[in-house]
C-alpha positions in Angstrom: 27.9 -48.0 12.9 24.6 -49.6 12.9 23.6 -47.3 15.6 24.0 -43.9 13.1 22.5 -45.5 10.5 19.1 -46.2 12.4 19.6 -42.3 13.6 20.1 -41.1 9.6 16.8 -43.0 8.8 15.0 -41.7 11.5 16.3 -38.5 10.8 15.2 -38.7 7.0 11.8 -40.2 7.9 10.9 -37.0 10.3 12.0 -34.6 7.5 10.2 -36.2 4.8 7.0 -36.2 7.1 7.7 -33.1 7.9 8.0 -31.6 4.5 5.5 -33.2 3.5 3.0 -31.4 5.9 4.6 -28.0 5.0 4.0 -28.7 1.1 0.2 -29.8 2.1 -0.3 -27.1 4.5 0.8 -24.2 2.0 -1.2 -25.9 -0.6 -4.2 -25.4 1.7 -3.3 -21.9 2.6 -2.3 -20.4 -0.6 -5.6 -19.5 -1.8 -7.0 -18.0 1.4 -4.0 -16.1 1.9 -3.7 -14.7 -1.0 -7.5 -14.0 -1.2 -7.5 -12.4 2.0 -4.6 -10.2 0.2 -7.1 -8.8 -2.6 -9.7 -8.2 -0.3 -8.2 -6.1 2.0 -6.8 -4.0 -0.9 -10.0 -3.8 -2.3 -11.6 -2.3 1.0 -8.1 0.2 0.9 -9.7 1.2 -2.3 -12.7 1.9 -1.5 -12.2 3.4 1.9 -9.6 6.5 -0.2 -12.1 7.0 -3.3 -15.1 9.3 -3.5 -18.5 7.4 -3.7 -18.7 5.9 -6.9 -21.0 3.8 -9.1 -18.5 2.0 -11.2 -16.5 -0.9 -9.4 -12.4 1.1 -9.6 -11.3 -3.0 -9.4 -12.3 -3.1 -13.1 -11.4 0.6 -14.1 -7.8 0.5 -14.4 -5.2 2.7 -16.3 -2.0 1.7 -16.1 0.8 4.0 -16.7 5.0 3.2 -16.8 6.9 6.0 -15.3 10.5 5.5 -15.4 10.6 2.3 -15.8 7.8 1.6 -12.8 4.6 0.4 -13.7 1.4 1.9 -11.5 -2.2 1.0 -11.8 -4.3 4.2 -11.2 -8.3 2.5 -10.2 -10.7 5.0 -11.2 -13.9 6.0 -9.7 -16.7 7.2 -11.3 -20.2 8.8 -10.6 -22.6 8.4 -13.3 -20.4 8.3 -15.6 -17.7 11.3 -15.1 -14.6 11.3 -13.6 -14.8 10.9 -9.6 -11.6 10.3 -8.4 -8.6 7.2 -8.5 -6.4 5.0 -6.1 -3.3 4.1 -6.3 -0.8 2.4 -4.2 2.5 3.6 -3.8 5.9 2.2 -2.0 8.5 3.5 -0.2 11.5 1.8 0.8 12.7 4.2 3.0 10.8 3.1 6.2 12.7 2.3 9.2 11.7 -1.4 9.5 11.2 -1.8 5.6 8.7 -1.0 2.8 6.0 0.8 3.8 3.4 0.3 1.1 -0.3 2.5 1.2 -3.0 3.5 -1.1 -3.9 6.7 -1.8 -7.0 8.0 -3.2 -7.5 11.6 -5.4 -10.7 13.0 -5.9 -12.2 14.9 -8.8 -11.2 18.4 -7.5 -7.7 17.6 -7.3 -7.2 16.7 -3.3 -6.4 13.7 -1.5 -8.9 11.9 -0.6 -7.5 9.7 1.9 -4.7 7.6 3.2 -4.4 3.3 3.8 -1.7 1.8 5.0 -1.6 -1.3 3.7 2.0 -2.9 4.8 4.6 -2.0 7.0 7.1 -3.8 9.3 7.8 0.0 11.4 8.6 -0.2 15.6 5.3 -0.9 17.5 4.1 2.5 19.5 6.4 4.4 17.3 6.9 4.1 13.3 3.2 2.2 13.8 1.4 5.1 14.6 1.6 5.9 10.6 -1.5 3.6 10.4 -3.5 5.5 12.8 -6.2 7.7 12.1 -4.4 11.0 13.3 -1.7 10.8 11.0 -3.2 9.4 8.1 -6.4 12.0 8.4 -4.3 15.2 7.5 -3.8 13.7 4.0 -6.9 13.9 3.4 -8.5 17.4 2.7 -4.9 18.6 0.8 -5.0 19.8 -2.1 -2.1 18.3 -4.0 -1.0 21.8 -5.8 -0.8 23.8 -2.8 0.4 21.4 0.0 4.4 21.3 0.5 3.9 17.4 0.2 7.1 16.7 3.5 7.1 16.7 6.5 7.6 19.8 8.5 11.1 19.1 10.0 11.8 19.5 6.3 9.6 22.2 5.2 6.9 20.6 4.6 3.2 20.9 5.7 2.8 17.2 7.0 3.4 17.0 11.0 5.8 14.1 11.4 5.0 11.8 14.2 7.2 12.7 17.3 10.2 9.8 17.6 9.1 8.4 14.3 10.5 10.8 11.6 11.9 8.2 9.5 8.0 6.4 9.2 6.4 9.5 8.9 8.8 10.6 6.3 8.7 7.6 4.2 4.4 7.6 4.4 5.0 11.1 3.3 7.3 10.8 0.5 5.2 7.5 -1.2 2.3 10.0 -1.1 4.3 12.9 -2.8 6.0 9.9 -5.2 2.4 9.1 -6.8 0.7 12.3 -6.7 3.8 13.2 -9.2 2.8 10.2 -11.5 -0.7 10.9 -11.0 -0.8 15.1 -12.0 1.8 14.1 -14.8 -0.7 11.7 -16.8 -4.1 13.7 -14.8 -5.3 13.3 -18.6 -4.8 10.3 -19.3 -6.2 8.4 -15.7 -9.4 11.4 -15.6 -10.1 10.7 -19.7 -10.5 14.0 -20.4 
């Protein structure tokens, strides 16, 4: 008896410690964690908008489409209209969310492509983040581009074995240039 009492306080002692480090050791990493997070969605910004002059961190519109809130950043060049980022989600990835930022310019084509998130198979559903898929985004225009992939019709090459990623990317990109041409007015100000 007095033997599993000693191993209970033991026990307690180690988890106490123990929890104790966790609690300290999240305090100290909160911040920098979830500084790293802005930054790196800052630089997404950046990296899909047109040069600009204004800082698209500050210029926000935000506009609820059924029920979903999105935050359009806008870029602008001395004044006017240059283009906006916004990030979009899908849930239909095959590991998860897939979450990227996409950027419009002024004359109505995608800029570019981040990924900023996605838990997809390594040398497969990955490949979404490289350059070769992401780059034939950019350059589309979004009225005359069949925004799917081309096993469905669409004008986006899929990424061989990786459909599923390729499709999800694809659809996010279609979902927010919908919200985006629906309120063009509204995010451009004119």
């Amino acid at each position: 008896m007095m033997e599993s009492l000693r191993l209970v306080v033991v026990l307690t002692i180690i988890c106490s410690v123990a929890g104790a480090l966790l609690a300290v050791v999240h305090d100290v990493t909160a911040d920098p964690i979830a500084s790293a997070g802005t930054k790196e969605k800052g630089d997404a910004i950046m990296q899909v908008l047109p040069p600009c002059d204004n800082n698209p961190g500050e210029d926000l519109v935000k506009v609820d489409a059924d029920g979903t809130a999105w935050t359009f950043y806008v870029a602008r060049k001395e004044g006017r209209f240059a283009g906006a980022a916004f990030e979009s989600v899908s849930a239909q990835g095959y590991g998860g969310d897939i979450a990227i930022m996409v950027g419009v310019n002024a004359e109505g084509t995608v800029q570019g492509v981040q990924v900023l998130a996605h838990k997809e198979t390594p040398g497969l559903g990955a490949w979404i983040s490289g350059d070769k898929f992401r780059g034939q985004f950019a350059g589309r225009s979004i009225a005359d581009t069949k925004w799917a992939v081309t096993k469905d019709g669409g004008n986006i090459d899929q990424i061989t074995a990786a459909t599923i990623s390729s499709r999800a990317v694809t659809e996010a990109v279609k979902a927010g240039l919908d919200i985006f041409t629906a309120n063009t007015s509204a995010i451009t100000g004119n």
